[in-house]
C-alpha positions as CSV (number, residue, x, y, z in Angstrom):
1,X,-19.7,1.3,-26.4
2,X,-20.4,-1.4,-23.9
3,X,-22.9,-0.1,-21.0
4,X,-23.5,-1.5,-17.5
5,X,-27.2,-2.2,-16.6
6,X,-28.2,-2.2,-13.2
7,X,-31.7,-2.7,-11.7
8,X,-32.6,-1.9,-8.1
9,X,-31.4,-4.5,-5.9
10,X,-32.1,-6.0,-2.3
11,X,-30.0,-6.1,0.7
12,X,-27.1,-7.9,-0.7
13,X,-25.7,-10.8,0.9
14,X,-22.4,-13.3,1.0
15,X,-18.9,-13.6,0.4
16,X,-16.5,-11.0,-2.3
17,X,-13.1,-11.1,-2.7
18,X,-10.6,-8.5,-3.9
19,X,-8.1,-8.3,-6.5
20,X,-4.8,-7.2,-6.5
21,X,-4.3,-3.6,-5.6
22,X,-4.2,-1.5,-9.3
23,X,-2.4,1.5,-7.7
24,X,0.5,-1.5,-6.4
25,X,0.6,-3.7,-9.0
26,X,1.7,-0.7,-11.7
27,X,4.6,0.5,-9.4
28,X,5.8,-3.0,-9.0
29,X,5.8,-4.1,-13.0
30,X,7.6,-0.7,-13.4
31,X,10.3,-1.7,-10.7
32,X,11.4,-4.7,-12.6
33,X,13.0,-2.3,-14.8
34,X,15.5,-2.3,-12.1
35,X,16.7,-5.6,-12.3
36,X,18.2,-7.9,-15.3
37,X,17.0,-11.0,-13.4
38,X,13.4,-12.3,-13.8
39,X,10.7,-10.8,-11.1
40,X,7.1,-13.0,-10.8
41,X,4.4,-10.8,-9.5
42,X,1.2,-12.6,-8.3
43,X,-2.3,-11.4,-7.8
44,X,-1.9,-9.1,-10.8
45,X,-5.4,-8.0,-12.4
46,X,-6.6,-8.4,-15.4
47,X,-7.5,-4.6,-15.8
48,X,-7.2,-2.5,-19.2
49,X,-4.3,-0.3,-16.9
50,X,-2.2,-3.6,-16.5
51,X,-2.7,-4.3,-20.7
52,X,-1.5,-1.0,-21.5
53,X,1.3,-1.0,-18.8
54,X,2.8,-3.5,-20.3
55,X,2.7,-3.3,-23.4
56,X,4.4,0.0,-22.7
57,X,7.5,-2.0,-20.6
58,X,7.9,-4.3,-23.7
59,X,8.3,-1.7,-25.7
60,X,11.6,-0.2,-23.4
61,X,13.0,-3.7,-24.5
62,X,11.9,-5.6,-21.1
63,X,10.2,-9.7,-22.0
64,X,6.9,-9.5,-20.5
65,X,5.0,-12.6,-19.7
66,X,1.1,-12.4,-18.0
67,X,-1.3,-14.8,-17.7
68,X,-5.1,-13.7,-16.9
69,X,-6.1,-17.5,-15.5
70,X,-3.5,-17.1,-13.0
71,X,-3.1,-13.9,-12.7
72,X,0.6,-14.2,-12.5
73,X,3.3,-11.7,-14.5
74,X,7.1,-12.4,-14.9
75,X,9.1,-9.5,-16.2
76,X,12.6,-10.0,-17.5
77,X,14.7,-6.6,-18.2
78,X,17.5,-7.5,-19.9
79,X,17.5,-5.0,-22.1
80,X,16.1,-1.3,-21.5
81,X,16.8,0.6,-24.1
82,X,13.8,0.4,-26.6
83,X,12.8,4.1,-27.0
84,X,9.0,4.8,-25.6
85,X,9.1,9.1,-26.1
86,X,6.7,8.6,-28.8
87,X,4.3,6.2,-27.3
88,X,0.9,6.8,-27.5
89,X,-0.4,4.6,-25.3
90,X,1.7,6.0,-22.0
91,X,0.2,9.6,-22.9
92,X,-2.9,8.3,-21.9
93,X,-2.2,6.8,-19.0
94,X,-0.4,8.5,-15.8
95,X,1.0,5.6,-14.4
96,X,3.3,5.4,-17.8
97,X,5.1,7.6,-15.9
98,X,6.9,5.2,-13.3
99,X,9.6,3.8,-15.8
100,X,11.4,6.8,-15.5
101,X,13.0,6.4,-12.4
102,X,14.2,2.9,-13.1
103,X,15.3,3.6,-16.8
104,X,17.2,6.8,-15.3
105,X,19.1,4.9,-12.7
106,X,19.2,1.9,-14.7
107,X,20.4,3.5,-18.1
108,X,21.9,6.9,-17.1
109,X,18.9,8.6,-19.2
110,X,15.0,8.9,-19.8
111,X,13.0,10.2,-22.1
112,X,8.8,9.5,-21.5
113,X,5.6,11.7,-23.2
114,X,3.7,13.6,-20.2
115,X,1.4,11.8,-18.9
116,X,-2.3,11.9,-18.8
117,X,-5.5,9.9,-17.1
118,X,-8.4,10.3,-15.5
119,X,-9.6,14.3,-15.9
120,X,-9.8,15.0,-12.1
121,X,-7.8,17.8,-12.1
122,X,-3.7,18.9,-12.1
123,X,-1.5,16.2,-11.6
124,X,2.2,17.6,-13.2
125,X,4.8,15.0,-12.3
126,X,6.9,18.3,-11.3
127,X,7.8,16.6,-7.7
128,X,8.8,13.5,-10.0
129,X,11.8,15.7,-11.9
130,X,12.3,18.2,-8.6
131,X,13.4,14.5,-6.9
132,X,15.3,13.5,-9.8
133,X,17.0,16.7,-10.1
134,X,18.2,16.5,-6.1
135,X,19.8,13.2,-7.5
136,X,22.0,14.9,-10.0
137,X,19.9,14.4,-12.9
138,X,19.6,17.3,-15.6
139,X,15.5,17.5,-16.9
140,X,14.3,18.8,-20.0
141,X,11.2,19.6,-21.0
142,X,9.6,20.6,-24.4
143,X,7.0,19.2,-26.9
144,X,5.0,17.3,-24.3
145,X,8.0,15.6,-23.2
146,X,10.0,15.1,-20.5
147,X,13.7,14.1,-20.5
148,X,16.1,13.4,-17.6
149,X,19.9,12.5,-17.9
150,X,22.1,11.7,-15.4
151,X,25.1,8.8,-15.7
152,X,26.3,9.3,-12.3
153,X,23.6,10.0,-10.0
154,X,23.9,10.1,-5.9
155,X,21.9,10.1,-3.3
156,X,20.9,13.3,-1.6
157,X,17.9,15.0,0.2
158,X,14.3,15.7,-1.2
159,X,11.6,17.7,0.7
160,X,8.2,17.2,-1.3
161,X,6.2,20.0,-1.0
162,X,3.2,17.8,-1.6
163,X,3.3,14.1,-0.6
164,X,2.6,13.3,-3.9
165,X,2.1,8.8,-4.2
166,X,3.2,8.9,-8.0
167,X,6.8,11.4,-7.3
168,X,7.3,8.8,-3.6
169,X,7.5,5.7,-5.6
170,X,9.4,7.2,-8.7
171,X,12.5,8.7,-6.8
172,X,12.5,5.4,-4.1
173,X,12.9,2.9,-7.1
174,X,15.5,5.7,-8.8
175,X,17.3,6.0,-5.5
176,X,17.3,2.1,-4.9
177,X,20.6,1.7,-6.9
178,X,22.1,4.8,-7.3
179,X,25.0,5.0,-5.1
180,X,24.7,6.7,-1.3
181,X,21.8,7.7,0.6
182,X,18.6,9.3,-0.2
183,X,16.5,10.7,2.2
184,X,12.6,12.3,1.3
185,X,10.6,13.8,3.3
186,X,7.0,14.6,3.2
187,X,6.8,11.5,1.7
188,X,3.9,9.6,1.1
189,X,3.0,6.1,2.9
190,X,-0.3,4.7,1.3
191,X,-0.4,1.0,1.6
192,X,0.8,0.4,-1.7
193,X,3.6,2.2,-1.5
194,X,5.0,-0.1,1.7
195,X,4.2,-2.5,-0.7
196,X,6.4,-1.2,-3.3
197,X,9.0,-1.3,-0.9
198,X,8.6,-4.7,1.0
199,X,8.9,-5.9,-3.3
200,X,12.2,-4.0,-3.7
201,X,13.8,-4.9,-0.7
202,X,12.6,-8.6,-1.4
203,X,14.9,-7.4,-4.6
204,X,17.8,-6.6,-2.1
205,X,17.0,-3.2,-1.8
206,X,17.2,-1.0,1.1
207,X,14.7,1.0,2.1
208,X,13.2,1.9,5.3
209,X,10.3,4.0,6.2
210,X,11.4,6.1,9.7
211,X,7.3,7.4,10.5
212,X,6.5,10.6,10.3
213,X,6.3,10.4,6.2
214,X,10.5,10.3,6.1
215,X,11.6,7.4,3.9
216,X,15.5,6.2,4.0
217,X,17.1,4.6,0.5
218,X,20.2,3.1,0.5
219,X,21.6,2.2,-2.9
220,X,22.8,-0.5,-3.3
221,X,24.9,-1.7,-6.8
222,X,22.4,-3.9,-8.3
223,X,19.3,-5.9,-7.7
224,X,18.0,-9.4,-8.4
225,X,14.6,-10.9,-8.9
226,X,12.2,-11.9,-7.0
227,X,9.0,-13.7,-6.2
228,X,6.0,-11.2,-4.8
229,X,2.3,-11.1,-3.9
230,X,0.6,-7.9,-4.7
231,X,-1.7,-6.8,-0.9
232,X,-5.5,-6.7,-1.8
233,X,-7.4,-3.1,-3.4
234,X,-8.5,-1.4,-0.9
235,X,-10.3,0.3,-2.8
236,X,-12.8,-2.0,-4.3
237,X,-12.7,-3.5,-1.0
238,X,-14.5,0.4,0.0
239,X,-16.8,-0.3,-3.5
240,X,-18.4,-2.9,-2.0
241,X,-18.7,-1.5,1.7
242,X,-20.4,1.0,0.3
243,X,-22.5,-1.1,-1.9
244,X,-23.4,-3.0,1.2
245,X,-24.5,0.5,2.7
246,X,-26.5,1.3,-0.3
247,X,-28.7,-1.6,0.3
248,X,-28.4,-2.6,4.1
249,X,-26.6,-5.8,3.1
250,X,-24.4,-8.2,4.9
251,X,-21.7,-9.2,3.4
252,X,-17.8,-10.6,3.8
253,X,-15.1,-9.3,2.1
254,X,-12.8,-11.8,2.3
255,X,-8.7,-10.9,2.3
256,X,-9.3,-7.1,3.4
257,X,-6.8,-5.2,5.3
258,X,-8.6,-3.4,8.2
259,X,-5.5,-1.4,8.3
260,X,-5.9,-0.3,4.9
261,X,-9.1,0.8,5.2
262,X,-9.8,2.2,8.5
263,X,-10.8,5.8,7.7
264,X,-13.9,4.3,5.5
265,X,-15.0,1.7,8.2
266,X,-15.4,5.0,10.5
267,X,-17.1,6.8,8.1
268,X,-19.6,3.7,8.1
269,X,-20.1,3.6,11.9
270,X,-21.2,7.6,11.2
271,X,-23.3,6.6,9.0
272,X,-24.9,3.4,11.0
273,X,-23.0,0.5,9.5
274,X,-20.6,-2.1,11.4
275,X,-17.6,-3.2,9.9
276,X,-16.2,-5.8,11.6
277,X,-12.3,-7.7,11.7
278,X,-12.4,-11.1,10.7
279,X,-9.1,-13.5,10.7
280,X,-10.2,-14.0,7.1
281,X,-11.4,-10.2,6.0
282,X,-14.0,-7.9,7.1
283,X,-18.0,-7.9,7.4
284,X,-20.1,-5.2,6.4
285,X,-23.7,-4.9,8.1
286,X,-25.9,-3.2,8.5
287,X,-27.5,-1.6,12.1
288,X,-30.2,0.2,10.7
289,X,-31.3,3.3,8.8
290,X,-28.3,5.5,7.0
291,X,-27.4,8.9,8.6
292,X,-25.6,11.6,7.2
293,X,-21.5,12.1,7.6
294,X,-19.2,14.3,6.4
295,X,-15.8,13.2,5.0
296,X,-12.5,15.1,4.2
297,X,-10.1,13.9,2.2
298,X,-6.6,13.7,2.5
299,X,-3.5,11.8,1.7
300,X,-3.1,8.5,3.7
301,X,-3.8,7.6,6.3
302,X,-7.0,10.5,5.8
303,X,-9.9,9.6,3.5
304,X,-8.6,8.5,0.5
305,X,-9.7,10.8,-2.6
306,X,-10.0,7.4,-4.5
307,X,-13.3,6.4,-2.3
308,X,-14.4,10.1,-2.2
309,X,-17.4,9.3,-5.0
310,X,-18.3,5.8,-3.8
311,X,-19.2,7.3,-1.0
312,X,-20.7,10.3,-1.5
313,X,-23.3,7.8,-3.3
314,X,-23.9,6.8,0.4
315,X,-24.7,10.1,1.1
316,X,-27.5,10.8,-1.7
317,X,-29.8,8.6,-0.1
318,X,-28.8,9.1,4.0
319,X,-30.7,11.1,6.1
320,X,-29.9,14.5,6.6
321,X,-26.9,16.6,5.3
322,X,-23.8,15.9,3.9
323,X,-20.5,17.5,3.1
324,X,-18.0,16.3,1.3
325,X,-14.3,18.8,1.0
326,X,-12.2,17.4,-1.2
327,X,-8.6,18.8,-0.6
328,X,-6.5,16.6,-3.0
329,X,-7.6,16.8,-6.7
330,X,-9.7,20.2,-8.0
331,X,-11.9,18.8,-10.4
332,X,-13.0,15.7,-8.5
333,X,-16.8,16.0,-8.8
334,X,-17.6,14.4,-12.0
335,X,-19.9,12.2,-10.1
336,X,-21.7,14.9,-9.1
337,X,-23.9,15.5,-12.2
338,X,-24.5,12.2,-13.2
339,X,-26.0,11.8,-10.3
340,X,-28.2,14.2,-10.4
341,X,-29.8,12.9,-13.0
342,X,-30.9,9.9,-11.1
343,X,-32.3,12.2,-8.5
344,X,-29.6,13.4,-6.4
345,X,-29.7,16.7,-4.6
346,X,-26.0,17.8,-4.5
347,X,-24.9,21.1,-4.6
348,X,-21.0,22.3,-5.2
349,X,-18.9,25.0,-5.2
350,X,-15.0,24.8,-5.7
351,X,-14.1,21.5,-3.2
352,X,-17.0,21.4,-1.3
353,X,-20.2,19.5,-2.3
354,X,-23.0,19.2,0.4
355,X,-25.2,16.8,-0.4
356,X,-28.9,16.6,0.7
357,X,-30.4,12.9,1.5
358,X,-33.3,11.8,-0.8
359,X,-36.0,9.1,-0.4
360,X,-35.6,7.7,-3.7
361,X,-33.1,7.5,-6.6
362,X,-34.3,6.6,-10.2
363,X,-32.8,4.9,-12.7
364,X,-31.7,6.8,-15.6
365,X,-29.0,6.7,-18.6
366,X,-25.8,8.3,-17.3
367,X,-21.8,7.8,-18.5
368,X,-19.0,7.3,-16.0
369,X,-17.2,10.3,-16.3
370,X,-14.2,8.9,-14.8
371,X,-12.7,5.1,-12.9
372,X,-14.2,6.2,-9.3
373,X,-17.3,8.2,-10.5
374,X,-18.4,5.2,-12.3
375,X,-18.0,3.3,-9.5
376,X,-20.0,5.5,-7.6
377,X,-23.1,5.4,-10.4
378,X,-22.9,1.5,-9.7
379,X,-23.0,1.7,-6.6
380,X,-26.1,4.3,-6.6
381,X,-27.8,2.2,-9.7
382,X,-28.0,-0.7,-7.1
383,X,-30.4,1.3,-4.8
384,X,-32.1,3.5,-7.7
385,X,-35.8,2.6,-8.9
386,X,-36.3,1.0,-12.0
387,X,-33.0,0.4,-14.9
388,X,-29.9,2.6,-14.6
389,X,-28.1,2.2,-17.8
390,X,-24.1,3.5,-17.7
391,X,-22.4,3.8,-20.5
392,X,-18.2,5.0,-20.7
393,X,-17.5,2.0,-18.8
394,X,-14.0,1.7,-20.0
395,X,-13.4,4.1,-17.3
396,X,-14.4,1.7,-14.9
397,X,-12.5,-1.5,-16.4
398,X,-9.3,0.5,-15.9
399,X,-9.5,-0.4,-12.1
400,X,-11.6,-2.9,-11.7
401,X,-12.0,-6.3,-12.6
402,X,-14.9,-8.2,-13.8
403,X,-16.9,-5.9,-11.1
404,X,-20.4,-7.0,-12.5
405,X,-19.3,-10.8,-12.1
406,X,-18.3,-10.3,-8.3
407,X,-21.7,-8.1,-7.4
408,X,-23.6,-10.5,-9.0
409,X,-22.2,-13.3,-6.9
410,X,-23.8,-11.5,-3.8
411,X,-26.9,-10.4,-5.2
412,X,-27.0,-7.3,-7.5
413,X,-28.9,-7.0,-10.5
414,X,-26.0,-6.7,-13.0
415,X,-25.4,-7.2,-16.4
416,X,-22.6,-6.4,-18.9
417,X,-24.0,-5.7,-22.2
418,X,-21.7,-5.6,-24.9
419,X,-21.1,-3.9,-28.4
420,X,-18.7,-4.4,-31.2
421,X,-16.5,-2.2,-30.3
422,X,-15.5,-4.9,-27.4
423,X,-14.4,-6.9,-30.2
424,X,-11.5,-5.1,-31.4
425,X,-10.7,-4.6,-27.3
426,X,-10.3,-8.1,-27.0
427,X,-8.1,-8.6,-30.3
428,X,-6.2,-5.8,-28.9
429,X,-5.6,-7.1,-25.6
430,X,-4.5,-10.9,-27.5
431,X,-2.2,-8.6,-28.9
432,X,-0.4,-8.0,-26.3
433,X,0.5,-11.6,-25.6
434,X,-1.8,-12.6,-23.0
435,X,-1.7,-16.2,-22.4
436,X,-5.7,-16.4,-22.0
437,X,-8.0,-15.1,-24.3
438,X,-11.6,-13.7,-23.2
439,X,-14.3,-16.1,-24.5
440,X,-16.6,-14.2,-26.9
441,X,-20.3,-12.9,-25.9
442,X,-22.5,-10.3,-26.0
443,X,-24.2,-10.4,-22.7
444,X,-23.3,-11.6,-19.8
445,X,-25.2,-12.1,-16.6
């Protein structure tokens, strides 16, 4: 498989921008399900997630066009009905999941494998079929599936007993044309899901989010396309704070949300950074020498578990002591290990790692054992002594895109070396109709 080598690196310096935000962009391909009329989504990325995705809405019967250069996707639903129980593809990947609120509302009936992902613990999309169920669906489950049917479905009222991102953007696009009123409560309200909503209500939708994690839907009968800009990841955008922490940098991310990412930029004043607003993004500086912080996450707007490894690479090289309580996902210390064998002193114990500052990391062979964690072993490799070598990177290129090309750009030591098995990933991703293919090499630096 293709590996990541990263030498030590200094302070890094300059400008980085962000792609579109992964965890909005797959919501939004999935609500042009709702719609016969064509929907243009801009700032897509070019991430192995978006490939898969839509591959997997083709397949329902929905014309799919992306282009990489631009980063532009237009999906035209038509047609819905293509049959996607059996689909390999959407096992592996969670997000798969998210056409079943529009097919169910669109078509009267869904039928999608249970979903899978990144191995960070229990995710069952129960919430997902409790909220489909309080709109008058009838679910079925058996043989790894999951079925819901439900020709006439109305509005009603759905407490969440978890404020789950995944079940919040599943029943908003099912409620979005089925007739009445749909309230839910406990809802989630990450950034990308008022992104979700601001693209279906561009599609005449009504939604409204009243505070307090409530969420209002009003069907409506039907709804039309639309033009849409994805917001920018915040969660590369915390990659790179941290990888400006790692190695006392200075740098501008240019088209961050401060909004978005407010919890992380205190985290950084703990730990001696500055983050400052800029009218075109946010700098990342540093004050001096790293001190310890503890982080807790929660749903937003908490800590995001998503930057929970990125920056508890922060924390293997501050001074002092470090906890980290991790309250979301059960199994969300993969990082932990790997990291141990570049020196690390961590110690955990169900959802608590504390996390004892080292002098010195060193570089060492280690696999990303999930998208974040690798993140986090990038970020570390950058202030590691000597080569860090990390392999599994597929992992990685599931969220983020071209990652080595935008670190190099400021400074890191970088380089993507790839095998032959990258081959047959390219002619797979050609496959699916890309308007750009990737220019062949094995290196690149």
């Amino acid at each position: 498989m293709s590996l990541f080598v990263v030498k030590k690196s200094g302070p890094l310096n300059g400008e980085i921008s962000l792609s579109g935000a992964k965890n909005a962009v797959l919501p939004e391909l999935c609500a042009g399900l709702l719609t016969e009329e064509e929907c243009v989504i801009k700032g897509v990325p070019p991430l192995n997630d978006v490939f898969v995705l839509i591959d997997i809405l083709r397949k329902t019967g929905a014309d799919v066009k992306y282009d990489e250069i631009s980063q532009e996707a237009r999906i035209k639903a038509a047609y819905t009905g293509g049959d996607v129980s059996n689909e390999h593809e959407a096992v592996k990947m969670r997000a798969s999941f998210l056409i079943m609120g529009p097919l169910l509302a669109r078509n009267g009936s869904a039928r999608l494998p249970l979903p899978g992902g990144c191995p960070i613990g229990s995710r069952p999309v129960d919430l997902h079929l409790k909220g489909f169920e309080s709109l008058g669906a009838k679910i079925k489950q058996e043989h790894g599936t999951a079925e819901a049917k439900g020709a006439k479905l109305k509005g009603g009222y759905i407490y969440l007993d978890f404020p789950s991102v995944g079940a919040t953007e599943n029943i908003i696009m099912a409620a979005s044309i089925t007739e009445g009123v749909t309230v839910i409560e406990n809802a989630a309200v990450e950034p990308e899901i008022m992104d979700l909503i601001n693209f279906l209500n561009k599609m005449g939708a009504s939604v409204f989010c009243l505070g307090n994690g409530t969420i209002k839907i009003t069907g409506v009968k039907r709804l039309h396309g639309t033009e849409h800009t994805v917001i920018p990841d915040r969660i590369e955008a915390g990659t790179f704070m941290a990888a400006a922490a790692v190695t006392s940098g200075d740098i501008i991310i240019k088209n961050a949300v401060y909004g978005h990412i407010k919890p992380a930029a205190a985290k950084l004043a703990e730990c001696g950074m500055t983050v400052d607003e800029l009218e075109e993004g946010l700098r990342v500086y540093s004050t001096g020498k790293r001190k310890a912080f503890n982080i807790k996450t929660m749903p937003f707007p908490g800590f995001p578990t998503d930057m929970q490894a990125i920056f508890m690479s922060i924390m293997t090289i501050a001074k002092g002591t470090s906890i980290v309580t991790e309250t979301v996902f059960e199994n969300r210390f993969l990082q932990a290990g790997e990291l141990k064998r570049m020196g690390a002193d961590i110690k955990t114990e169900g959802r608590v790692a504390v996390v004892e500052g080292v002098k010195k990391l060193t570089g060492s062979h280690v696999n990303a054992p999930d998208l974040r964690a690798g993140a986090a072993l990038i970020i570390s490799a950058l202030a590691a002594e000597g080569q860090t070598e990390i392999g599994d990177i597929y992992h990685i290129e599931r969220g983020y895109s071209r990652i080595d090309e935008k670190l190099r750009a400021i400074g890191a030591d970088i380089k993507k070396i790839e095998e032959e098995t990258e081959e047959r990933d390219k002619k797979d991703r050609n496959d699916l109709g890309n308007t750009v293919s990737i220019p062949e090499k094995k290196e690149t630096e």
